[in-house]
C-alpha positions in Angstrom: -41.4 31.8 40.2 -38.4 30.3 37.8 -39.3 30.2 34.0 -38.0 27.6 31.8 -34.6 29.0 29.9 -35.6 29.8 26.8 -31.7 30.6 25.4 -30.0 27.5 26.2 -29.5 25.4 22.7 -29.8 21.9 22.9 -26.7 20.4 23.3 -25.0 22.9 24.2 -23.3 22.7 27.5 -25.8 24.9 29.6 -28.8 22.5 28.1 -27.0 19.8 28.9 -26.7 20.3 32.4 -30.0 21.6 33.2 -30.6 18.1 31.8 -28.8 16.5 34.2 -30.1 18.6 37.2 -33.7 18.2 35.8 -33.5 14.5 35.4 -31.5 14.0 38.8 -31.1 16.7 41.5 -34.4 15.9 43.5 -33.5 12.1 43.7 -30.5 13.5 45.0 -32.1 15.3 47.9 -31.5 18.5 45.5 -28.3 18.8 45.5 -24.6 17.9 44.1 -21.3 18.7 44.5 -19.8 20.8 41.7 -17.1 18.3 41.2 -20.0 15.5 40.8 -21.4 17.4 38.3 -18.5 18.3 36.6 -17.8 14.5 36.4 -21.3 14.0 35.3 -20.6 16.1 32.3 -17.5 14.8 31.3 -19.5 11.7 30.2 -21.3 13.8 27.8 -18.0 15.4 26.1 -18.1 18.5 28.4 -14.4 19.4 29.3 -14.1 20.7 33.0 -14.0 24.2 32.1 -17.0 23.9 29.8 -18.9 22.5 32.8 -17.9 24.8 35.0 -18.7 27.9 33.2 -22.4 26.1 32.5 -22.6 25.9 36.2 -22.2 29.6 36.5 -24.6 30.2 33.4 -27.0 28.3 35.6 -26.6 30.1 38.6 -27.2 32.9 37.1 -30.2 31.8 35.6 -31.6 31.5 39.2 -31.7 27.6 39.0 -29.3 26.7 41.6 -27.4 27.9 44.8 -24.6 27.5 46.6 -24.5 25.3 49.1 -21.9 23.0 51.0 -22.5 19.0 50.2 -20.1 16.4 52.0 -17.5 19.0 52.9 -17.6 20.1 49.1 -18.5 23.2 47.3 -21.4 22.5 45.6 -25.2 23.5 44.8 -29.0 23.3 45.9 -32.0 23.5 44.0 -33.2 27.2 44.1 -36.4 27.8 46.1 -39.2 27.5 42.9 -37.1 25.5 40.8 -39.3 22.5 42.0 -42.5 23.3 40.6 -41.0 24.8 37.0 -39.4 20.8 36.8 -42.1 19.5 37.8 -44.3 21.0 34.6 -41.0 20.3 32.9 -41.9 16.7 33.8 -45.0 16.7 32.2 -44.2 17.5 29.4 -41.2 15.6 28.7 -42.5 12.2 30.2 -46.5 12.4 29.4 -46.9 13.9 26.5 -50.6 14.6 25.8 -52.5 15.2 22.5 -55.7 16.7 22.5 -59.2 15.3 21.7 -61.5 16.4 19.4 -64.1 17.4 21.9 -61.5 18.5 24.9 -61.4 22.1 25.8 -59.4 24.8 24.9 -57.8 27.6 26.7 -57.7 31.2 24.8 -55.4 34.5 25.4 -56.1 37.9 25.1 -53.8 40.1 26.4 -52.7 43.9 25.5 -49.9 45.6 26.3 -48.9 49.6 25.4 -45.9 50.2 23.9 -43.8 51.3 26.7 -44.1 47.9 27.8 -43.5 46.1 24.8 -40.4 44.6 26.1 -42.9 42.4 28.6 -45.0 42.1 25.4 -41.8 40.6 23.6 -41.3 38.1 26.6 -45.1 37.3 26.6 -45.3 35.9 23.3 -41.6 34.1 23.6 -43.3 32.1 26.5 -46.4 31.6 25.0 -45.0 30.2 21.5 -42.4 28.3 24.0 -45.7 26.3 25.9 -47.2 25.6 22.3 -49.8 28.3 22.1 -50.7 29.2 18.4 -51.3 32.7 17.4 -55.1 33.6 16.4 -54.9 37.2 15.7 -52.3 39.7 17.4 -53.4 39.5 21.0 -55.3 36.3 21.1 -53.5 32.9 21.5 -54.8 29.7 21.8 -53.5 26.8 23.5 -55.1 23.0 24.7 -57.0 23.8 28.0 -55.1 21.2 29.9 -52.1 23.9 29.4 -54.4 26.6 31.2 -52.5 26.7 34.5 -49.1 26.8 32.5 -50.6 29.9 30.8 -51.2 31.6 34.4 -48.3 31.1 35.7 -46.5 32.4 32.9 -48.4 35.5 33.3 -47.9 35.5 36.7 -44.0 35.3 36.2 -44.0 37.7 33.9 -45.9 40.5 35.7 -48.3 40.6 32.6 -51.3 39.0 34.3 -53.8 42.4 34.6 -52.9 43.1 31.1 -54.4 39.0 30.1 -57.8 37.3 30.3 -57.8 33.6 30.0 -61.0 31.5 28.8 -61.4 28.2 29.0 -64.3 27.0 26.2 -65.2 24.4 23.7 -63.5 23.5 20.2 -63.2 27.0 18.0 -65.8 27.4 15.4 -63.9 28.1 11.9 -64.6 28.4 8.0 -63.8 25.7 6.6 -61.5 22.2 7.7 -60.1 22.7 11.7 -57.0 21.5 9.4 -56.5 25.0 7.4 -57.3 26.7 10.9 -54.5 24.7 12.3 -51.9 25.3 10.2 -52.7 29.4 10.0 -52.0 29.4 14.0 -49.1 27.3 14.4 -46.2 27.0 12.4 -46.6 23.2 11.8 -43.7 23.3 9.5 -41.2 23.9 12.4 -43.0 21.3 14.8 -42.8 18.4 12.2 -39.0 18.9 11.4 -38.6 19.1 15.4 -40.0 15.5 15.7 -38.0 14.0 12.4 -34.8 15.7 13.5 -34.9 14.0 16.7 -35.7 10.9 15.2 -32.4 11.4 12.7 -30.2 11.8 15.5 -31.6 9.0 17.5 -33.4 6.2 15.8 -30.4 4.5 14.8 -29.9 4.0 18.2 -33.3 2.9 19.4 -33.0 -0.1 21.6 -35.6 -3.6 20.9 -36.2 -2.8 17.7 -38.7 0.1 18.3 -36.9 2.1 16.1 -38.8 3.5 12.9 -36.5 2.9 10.1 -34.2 6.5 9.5 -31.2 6.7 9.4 -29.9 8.2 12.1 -26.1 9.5 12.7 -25.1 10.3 16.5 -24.8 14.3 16.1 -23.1 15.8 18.8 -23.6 19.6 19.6 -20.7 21.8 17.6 -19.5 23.4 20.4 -19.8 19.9 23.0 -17.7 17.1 21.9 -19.0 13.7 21.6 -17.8 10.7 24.2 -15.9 8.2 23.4 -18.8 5.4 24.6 -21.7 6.4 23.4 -22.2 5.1 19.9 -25.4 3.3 18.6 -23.8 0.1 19.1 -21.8 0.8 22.6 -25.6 1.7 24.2 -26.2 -1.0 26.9 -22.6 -1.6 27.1 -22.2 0.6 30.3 -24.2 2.6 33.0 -21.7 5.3 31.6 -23.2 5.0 27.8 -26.5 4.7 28.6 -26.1 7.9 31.0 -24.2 9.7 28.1 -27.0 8.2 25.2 -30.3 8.9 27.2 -29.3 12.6 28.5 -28.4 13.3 25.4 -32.1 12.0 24.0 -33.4 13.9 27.0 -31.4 17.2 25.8 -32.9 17.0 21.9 -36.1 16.0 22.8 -37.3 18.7 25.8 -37.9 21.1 23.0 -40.2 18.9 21.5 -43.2 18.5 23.5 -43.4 22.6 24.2 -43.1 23.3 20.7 -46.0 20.4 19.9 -48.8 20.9 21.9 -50.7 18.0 21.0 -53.0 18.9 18.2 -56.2 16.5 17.5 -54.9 14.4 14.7 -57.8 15.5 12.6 -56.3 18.6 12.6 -52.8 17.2 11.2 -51.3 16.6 7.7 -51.6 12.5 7.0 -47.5 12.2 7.1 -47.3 13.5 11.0 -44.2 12.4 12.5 -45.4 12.9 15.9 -45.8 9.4 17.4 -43.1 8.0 16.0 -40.7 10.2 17.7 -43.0 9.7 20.8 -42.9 6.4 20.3 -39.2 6.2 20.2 -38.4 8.6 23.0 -40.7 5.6 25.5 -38.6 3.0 23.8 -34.9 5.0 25.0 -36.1 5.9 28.4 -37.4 1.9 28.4 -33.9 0.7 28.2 -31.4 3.2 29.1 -33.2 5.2 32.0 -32.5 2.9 34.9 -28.7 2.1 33.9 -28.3 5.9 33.6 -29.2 6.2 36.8 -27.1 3.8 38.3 -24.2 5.6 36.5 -25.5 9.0 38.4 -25.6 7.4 41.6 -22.2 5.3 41.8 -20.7 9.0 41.0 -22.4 11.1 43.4 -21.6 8.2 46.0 -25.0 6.9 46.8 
């Protein structure tokens, strides 16, 4: 079972490219010739050599193999990198906040000290999928996330050492708010949702943009295309490829880090659905044109 990649930075050019093969590969039949995909990032400022040593980092990963495609070296999918897109998917495209009344899913685990490396990896995932820490041992997440909790534990060889539950709303002293902001560090998940909305609301398409000011930031280490300004979006499949896998990139964090808490349980100034809100609007009007772009490059 493939994990998500927890090292790759957003906008870097490893993120970048699991990106692309996230958003593409399976509509492609799973898989691309390197050169394709070396084009592919070249719209997002990746020089050749940057892609291909992201290609590698991938590879290594266990996201992709080699395989021959056209006569061309190239790659495939991995065997289990379906079902690991697939949550990514779900998150991404359908993000979900919790009811008041929905159920939740808790996590007990323990784990000696000789294995505290496992431990280590345990709790990386766990924070990764939006879980918020109850006491050292116990995590809680939204109970829709209950099968993303076993197969982490699964992956991780960890799952003796866990039991999950699956129960009603937590019982707490005092406002769910308070209990809220002990477990998750709400802090981080806010300034998630109004950075993304800096780098990308001045480029929001039909005037679904909330009103920030927003610069088009390019990764320090990735440089920025020459087409894919705020006010060159639409002008090209090419932009709008470059624009909405970039959007893509800086907002998959996003919905792991947030998993969706009951508003009741959120400060008043929440910036959560309007950075929701925004990400529908870019996927509304660049999606399809990016697309196009992918395909007239791959040659289909």
């Amino acid at each position: 079972m493939i994990l998500d990649d927890l090292d790759s930075r957003p906008g870097s050019a490893t993120s970048l490219l699991r990106s692309v093969v996230g958003l593409y590969l399976r509509d492609l039949g799973g898989a691309v010739a390197v050169a394709d995909l070396v084009e592919l990032l070249g719209a997002l400022g990746v020089p050749a050599v940057g892609a291909r040593g992201a290609i590698s980092r991938v590879k290594a990963k266990g996201l992709l193999v080699p395989e021959t495609v056209d006569g061309r070296a190239g790659y495939r999918l991995a065997p289990g990198a379906g079902s690991m897109l697939a949550r990514g998917d779900r998150r991404i495209f359908a993000y979900r906040q919790q009811g008041d009344d929905d159920p939740w899913c808790l996590v007990s685990f323990s784990l000696p000290e000789e294995r505290r490396a496992a431990r280590h990896q345990l709790r990386r995932h766990l924070a990764w999928i939006g879980a918020g820490t109850v006491a050292d041992g116990l995590w809680i997440v939204p109970g829709h996330l209950a099968d993303e909790v076993e197969e982490v534990l699964v992956a991780l060889g960890v799952r003796e050492a866990a039991t999950v539950f699956v129960t009603g709303p937590p019982r707490v002293a005092g406002p769910f708010a308070d209990a809220a902001a002990r477990w998750w560090d709400l802090d981080r998940v806010a300034a998630l949702h109004r950075d993304f909305l800096a780098r990308h609301g001045g480029a929001a398409p039909s005037g679904t943009a909330p009103d920030v000011a927003a610069p088009d930031v390019a990764s320090p280490d990735v440089a920025s295309p020459d087409d894919t300004s705020p006010q060159d979006v639409g002008a090209s499949p090419r932009a709008a490829f470059a624009r909405w896998v970039r959007a893509v990139d800086d907002w998959r964090p996003v919905p792991y880090a947030d998993p969706g808490l009951p508003g009741s349980w959120l400060p008043a100034d929440w910036p959560g659905a309007a950075s929701v809100a925004l990400f529908d609007a870019l996927r509304g009007d660049l999606a399809t044109a990016a697309e196009d772009h992918v395909r007239v490059v791959v040659g289909r």
